[in-house]
Phi, psi and omega in degrees: 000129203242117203217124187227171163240148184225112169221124189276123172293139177264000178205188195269333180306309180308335200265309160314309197305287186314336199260327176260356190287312235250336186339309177319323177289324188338143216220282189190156164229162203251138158268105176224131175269089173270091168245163240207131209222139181203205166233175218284350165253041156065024165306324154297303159326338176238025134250041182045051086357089196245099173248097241233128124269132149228152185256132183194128212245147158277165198161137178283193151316303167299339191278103188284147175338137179303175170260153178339308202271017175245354182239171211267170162202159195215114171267157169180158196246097149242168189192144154072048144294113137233211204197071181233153182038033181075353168259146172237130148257140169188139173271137195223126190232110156224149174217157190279120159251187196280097150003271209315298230275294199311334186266329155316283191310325172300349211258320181214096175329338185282339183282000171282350174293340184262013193274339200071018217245143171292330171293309183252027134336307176298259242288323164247027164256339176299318199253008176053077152245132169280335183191201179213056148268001147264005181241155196233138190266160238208356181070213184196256181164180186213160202223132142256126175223146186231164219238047188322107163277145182208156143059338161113077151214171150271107190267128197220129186216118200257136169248097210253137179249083162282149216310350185263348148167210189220147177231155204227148202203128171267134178231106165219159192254119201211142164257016194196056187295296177330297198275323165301314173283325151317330183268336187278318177302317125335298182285309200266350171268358140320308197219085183033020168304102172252143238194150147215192152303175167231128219231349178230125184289170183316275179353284200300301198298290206299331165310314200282350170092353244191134155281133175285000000 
C-alpha cells in the first residue's frame, strides 16, 4: 500500500514560489512520460484499476526526452485508489523493464502479452485476461517532477503538462501522512504559497479531459 499526501499548487506562480523556496534541498530532477493501457471498454478502469508506463530521465523542463536506449521505464499496477483529505492511499506493484521493449508496447499494445513481466502476470490473472491483445494505449501526459530532502521527508513537486493545459502537485510518500501533512501545510502557508487539497489523481485529470 502506497500511502502519500497530496497537494495542489494553484497556480505556476505558486509552484515557482515552492520550487525555489525549497532549492537549498534540491536532490534531482526528473523527466517523466507516463502512458496508460486499457482495453477500448475501459475494463480495467472500472475496476479501479490502473495500468502505467513510464518512461524517466534526469531532466529540466527545456530538455527533451532521451531515446530509449538512455531512459529508464517502470511498468506498474494500481488499484483500489483512494484520495481523501490530501491522502492517497492505493495498492501498487512495479517493476522496471527494458525502455526499447517498452516503447514497442507503446507503438502496438499487443506486445505487452510478450514482456514476461510479473505485474503483468497480475493483471491477467486478478483481472482474467488471457493475453493484451485488446488492449490500446490510451496515451498519457508528461511530469516534471523535482525531487527535495526537507524536513527528513521527501518531497516531490510536479509540473504535470497535460495537452489541455499543465497542473502543479506536491507529492510525499509518508508512513505518517497526517503529521507529515500538517508540517507540509504550515510551511506553505508561512510563506504564502497557495495550495489545497488534491482531490483528483494525475490519472483521473487526464481521463476528465479538463483542469480540476
Amino acid at each position: 500500500m502506497e500511502v502519500e499526501v497530496k497537494l495542489r499548487l494553484l497556480t505556476a506562480a505558486a509552484h515557482l514560489r515552492l520550487t525555489t523556496l525549497l532549492t537549498p534541498f534540491h536532490l534531482k530532477t526528473l523527466h517523466q512520460r507516463n502512458l496508460f493501457f486499457d482495453t477500448p471498454t475501459n475494463d480495467l478502469s472500472l475496476r479501479r484499476a490502473v495500468l502505467r508506463l513510464r518512461f524517466l530521465h534526469n531532466a529540466s523542463l527545456a530538455t527533451p526526452p532521451s531515446p530509449p536506449s538512455q531512459q529508464r521505464c517502470v511498468l506498474s499496477l494500481k488499484a483500489k485508489p483512494t484520495l481523501a483529505n490530501g491522502i492517497s492511499r492505493v495498492e501498487e506493484d512495479e517493476e522496471e523493464i527494458d525502455a526499447g521493449l517498452a516503447q514497442e508496447c507503446v507503438d502496438t499494445p499487443s506486445r505487452l502479452s510478450d514482456l514476461g513481466s510479473r505485474v503483468l502476470k497480475r493483471v491477467r490473472e486478478e483481472y482474467g485476461f488471457e493475453d493484451f491483445g485488446g488492449f490500446v494505449c490510451l496515451g498519457g501526459f508528461e511530469n516534471v517532477r523535482n525531487v527535495y530532502e526537507w524536513r527528513g521527508v521527501k518531497l516531490e513537486v510536479d509540473e504535470t503538462k497535460f495537452a489541455f493545459g499543465n497542473c502543479y502537485e506536491i507529492e510525499c510518500e509518508t508512513e505518517e501522512p497526517e503529521r507529515v501533512k500538517t508540517m507540509i501545510e504550515e510551511f506553505l502557508v508561512l510563506n504564502k504559497v497557495e495550495f489545497k487539497d488534491s482531490d483528483m489523481t494525475k490519472f483521473a485529470v487526464f481521463r476528465s479531459g479538463k483542469l480540476p
